[in-house]
C-alpha positions in Angstrom: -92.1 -56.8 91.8 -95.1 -56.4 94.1 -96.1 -57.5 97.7 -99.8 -58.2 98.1 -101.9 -57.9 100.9 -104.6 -59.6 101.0 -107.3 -62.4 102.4 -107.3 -65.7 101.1 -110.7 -65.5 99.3 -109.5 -62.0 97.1 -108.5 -62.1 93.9 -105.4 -60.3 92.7 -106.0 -57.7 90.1 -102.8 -58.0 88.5 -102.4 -55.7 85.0 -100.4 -57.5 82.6 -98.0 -55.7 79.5 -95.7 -56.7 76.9 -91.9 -56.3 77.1 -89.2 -57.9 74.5 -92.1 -59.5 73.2 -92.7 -61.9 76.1 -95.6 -62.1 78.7 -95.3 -59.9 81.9 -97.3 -59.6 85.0 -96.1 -56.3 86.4 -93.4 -57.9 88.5 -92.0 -60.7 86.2 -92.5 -62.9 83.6 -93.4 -66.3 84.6 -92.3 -68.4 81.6 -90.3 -71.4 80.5 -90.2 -73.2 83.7 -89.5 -76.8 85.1 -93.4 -78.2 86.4 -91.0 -81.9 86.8 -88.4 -80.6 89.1 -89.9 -77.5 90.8 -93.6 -77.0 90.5 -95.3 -80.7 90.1 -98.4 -81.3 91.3 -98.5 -84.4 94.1 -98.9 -87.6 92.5 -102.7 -88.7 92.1 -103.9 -84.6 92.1 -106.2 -83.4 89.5 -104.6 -80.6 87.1 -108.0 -78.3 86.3 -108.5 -77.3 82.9 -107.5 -73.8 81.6 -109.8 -71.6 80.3 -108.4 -72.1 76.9 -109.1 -76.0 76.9 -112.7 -75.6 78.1 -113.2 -72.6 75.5 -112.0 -74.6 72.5 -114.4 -77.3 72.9 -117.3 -74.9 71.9 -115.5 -74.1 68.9 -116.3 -76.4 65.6 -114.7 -76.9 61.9 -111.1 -75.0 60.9 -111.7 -72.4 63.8 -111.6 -75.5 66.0 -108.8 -77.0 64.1 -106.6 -73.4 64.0 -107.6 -72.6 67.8 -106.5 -76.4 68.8 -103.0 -75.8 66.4 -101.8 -73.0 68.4 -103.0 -74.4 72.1 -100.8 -78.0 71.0 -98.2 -75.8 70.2 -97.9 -73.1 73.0 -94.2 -73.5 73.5 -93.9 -72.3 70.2 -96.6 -69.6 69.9 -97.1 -68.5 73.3 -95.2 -65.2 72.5 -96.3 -64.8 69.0 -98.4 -61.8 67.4 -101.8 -62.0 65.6 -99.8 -61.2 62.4 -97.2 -63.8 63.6 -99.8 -66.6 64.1 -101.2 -65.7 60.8 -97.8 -66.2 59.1 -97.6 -69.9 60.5 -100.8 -71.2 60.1 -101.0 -69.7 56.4 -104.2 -67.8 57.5 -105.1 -63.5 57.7 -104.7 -62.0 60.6 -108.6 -61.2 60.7 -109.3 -65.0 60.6 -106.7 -65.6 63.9 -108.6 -62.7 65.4 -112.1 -64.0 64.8 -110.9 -67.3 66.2 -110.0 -65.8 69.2 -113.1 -63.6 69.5 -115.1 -67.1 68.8 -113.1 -68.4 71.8 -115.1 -65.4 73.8 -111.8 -63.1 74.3 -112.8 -59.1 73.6 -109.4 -58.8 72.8 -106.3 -60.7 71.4 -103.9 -59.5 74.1 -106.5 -61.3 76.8 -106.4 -64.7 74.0 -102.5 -64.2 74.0 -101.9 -63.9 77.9 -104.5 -67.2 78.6 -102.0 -68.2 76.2 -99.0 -68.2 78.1 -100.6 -69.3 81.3 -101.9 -72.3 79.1 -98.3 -72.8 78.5 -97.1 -72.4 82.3 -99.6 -74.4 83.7 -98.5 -77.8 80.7 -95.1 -77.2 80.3 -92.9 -79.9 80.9 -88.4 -81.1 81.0 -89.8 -82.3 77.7 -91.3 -79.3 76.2 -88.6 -77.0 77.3 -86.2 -79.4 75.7 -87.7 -79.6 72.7 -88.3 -76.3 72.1 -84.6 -75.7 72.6 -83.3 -78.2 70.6 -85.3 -76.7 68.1 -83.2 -73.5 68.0 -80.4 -73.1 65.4 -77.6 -72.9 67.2 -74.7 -75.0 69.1 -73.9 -75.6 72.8 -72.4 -72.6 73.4 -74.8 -70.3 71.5 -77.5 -72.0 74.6 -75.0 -71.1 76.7 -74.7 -67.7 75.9 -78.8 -67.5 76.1 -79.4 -68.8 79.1 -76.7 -66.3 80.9 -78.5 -63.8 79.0 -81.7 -64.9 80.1 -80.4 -65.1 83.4 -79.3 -61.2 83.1 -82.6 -60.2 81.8 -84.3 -61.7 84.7 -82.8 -60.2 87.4 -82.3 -57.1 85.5 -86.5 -57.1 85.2 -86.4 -57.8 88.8 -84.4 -55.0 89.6 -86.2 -52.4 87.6 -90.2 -53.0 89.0 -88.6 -54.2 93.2 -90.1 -52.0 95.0 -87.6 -51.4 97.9 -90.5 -50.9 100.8 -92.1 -54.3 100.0 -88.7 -56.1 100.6 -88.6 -53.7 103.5 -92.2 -55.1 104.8 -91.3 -58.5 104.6 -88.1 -58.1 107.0 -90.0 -56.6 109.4 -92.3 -59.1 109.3 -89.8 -61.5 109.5 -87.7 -59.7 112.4 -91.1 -59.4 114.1 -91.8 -63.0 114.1 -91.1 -64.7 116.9 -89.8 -68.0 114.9 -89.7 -68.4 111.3 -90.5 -72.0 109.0 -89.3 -71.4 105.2 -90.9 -74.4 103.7 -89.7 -75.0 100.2 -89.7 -79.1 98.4 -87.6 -80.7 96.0 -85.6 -78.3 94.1 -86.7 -75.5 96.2 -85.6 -76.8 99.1 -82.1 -75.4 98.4 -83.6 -71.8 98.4 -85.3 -72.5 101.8 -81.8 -73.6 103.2 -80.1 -70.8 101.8 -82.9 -68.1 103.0 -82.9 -70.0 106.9 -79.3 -70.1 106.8 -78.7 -66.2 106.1 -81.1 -65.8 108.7 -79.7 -67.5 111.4 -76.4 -66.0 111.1 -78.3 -62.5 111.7 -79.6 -64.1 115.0 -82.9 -65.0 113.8 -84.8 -68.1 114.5 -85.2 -69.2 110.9 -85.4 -73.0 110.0 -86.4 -75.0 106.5 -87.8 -78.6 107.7 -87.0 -81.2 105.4 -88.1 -84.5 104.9 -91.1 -86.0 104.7 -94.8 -84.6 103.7 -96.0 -85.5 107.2 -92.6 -84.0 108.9 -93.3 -80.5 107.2 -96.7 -80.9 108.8 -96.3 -81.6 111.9 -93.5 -78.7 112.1 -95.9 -76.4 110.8 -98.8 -77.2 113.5 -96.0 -76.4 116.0 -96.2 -72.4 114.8 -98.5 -70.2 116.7 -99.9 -66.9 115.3 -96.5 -65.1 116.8 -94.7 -67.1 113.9 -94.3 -66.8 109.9 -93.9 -69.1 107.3 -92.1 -68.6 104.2 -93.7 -70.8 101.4 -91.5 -71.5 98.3 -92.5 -73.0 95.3 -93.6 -71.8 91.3 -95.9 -72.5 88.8 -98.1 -74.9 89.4 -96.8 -75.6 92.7 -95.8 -78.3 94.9 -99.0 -80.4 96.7 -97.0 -80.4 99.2 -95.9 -76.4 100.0 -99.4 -75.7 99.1 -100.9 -78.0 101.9 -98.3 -76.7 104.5 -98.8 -73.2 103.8 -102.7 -73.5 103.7 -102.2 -75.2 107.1 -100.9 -72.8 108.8 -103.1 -70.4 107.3 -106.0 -72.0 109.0 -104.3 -71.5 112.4 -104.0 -68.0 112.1 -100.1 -68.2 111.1 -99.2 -65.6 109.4 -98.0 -66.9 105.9 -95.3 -65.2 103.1 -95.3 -66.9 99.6 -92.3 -66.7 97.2 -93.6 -67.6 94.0 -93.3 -66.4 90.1 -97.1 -65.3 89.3 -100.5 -64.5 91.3 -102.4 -67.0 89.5 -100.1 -69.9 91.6 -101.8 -71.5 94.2 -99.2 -69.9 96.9 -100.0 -66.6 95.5 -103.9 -67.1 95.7 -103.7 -68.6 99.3 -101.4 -66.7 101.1 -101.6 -63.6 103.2 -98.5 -62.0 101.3 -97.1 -62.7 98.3 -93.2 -61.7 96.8 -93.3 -62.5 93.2 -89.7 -63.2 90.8 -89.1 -65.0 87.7 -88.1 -68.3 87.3 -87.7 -68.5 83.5 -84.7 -70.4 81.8 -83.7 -72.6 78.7 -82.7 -75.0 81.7 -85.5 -78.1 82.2 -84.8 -76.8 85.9 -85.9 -73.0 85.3 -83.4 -70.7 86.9 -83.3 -69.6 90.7 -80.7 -66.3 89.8 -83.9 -63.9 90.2 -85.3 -65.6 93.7 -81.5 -65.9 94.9 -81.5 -61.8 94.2 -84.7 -61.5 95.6 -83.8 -62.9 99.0 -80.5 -61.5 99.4 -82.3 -58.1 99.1 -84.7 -59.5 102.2 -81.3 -60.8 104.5 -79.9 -57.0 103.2 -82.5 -55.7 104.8 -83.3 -58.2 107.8 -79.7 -56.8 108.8 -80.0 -53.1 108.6 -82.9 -53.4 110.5 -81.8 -55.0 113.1 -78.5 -53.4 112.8 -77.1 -53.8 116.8 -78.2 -57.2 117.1 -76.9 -58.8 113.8 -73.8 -56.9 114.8 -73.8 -58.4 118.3 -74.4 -61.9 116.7 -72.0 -61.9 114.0 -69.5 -60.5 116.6 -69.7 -63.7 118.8 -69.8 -65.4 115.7 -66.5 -64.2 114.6 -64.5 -64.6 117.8 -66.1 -68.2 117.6 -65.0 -69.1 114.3 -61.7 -67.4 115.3 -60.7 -69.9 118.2 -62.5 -72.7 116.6 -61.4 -74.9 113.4 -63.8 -73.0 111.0 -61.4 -71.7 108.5 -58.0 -73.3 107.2 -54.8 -72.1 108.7 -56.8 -71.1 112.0 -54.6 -73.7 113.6 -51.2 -71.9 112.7 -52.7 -68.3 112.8 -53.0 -69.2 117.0 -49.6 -70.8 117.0 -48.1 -67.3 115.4 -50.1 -65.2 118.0 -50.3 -67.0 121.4 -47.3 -66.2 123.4 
């Protein structure tokens, strides 16, 4: 996982490579994710073509008709080989090559990761679903899978975080005077979780919620001594985008979370954290961006060590003479005299 640096008009250089035969950026892979629940555009907004879509349009007769098979069936191809994609269609290898090549790629591995951004940018509940109940297997074979996937996720995560970039983005946040975490629809529970760990260190972390125009009045309330946290995954959320691109344009500094640097967060925002989101699930899977943020509240709290202390010291005595936890009520009775 990488933090970027850099000004909204940018571009992020981002070398991709192959592991277990799926597509990786160099932080994650951002594949087999819910655009219904977690990443869907507003309704009404235009969804551009990919550079796939507008390349196959030049192409004519079976290169047309091979090119168009594998883009109508990127769920099941997005990971495949040249030798693989031979093996399906019933062609050579040198024929899926010279296809690609007639699509204007120099190389297959550029064809193959258009590919799976094709396939990120179109996939659907549907499409995950379908691919899924196209795998032999019963209920608790998926089961076993999606824990699995859930392993290998944070597991990837855990081998390319880069501890100082966590580090950065506490600082940033413990230098902020007040902090919004905007995240919508399924998101939203990953806001609440990040604003709640926050508070409890003593920071002034909230995650509006509510509607489009609540978000945006909240976020016109920030001054350039504030941060927001923007939340949201592949093709992102109309509304996250707006809010963050907002506050952007007041001089807020802005922080996306976000599962590649081809998402509109990642493109538009000053900084950028990047974890997976993939699943079987037709809601992805938030285990890597839980991890992810527990490694930032880990850090919010060591540095700021003597005040999280100080808070979580009140706090304690609080919850200790308060109703917070069952049997407080007989714990006094036993010690008062």
């Amino acid at each position: 996982m990488r933090i970027f640096r850099k000004p909204v008009s940018e571009k992020v250089n981002c070398r991709a490579f192959f592991r277990r035969g799926a597509y990786y950026n160099n932080h994650c892979k951002p594949v087999l994710t819910c655009n219904n629940c977690c990443m869907e555009p507003a309704r009404g907004a235009a969804v551009s073509k990919t550079r796939l879509e507008e390349s196959l349009a030049r192409l004519k007769g079976s290169r047309r008709k091979l090119a168009g098979a594998i883009l109508s069936e990127s769920p099941e191809t997005y990971h495949l080989s040249s030798h693989d994609l031979a093996r399906r269609y019933g062609v050579d290898a040198a024929t899926v090559i010279r296809t690609v090549q007639a699509l204007g790629y120099g190389r297959f591995a550029d064809f193959a990761a258009d590919l799976r951004r094709h396939f990120v940018h179109t996939v659907t509940p549907y499409t995950i679903l379908r691919q899924v109940s196209r795998d032999r297997g019963t209920a608790a074979d998926l089961v076993r899978r999606s824990l699995k996937t859930d392993a290998d996720t944070v597991r990837a995560l855990a081998e390319t975080l880069r501890a100082d970039d966590i580090v950065d983005a506490a600082r940033r946040i413990r230098a902020a005077r007040r902090v919004a975490i905007i995240g919508v629809d399924l998101a939203a529970s990953l806001a609440e979780f990040l604003a709640y760990g926050l508070a409890v260190l003593g920071i002034d972390a909230s995650a509006p919620v509510g509607s489009s125009g609540n978000l945006l009045h909240r976020v016109h309330l920030l001054g350039r001594r504030d941060l927001l946290v923007a939340i949201s995954f592949g093709r992102c959320l109309q509304q996250t985008v707006t809010a963050m691109l907002q506050a952007d344009k007041a001089g807020v500094p802005t922080l996306a979370i976000t599962d590649s640097p081809e998402t509109p967060l990642a493109r538009g925002a000053r900084r950028t954290l990047l974890c997976s989101v993939e699943s079987p699930a037709v809601t992805g899977s938030y285990a890597a961006p839980m991890a992810m943020m527990t490694a930032v509240l880990v850090a919010c709290a060591r540095l700021g060590l003597r005040r999280s202390l100080r808070t979580l010291d009140e706090k304690d005595r609080q919850d200790h003479a308060g109703m917070r936890w069952h049997g407080n009520d007989e714990l006094r009775e036993e010690t008062d005299p």
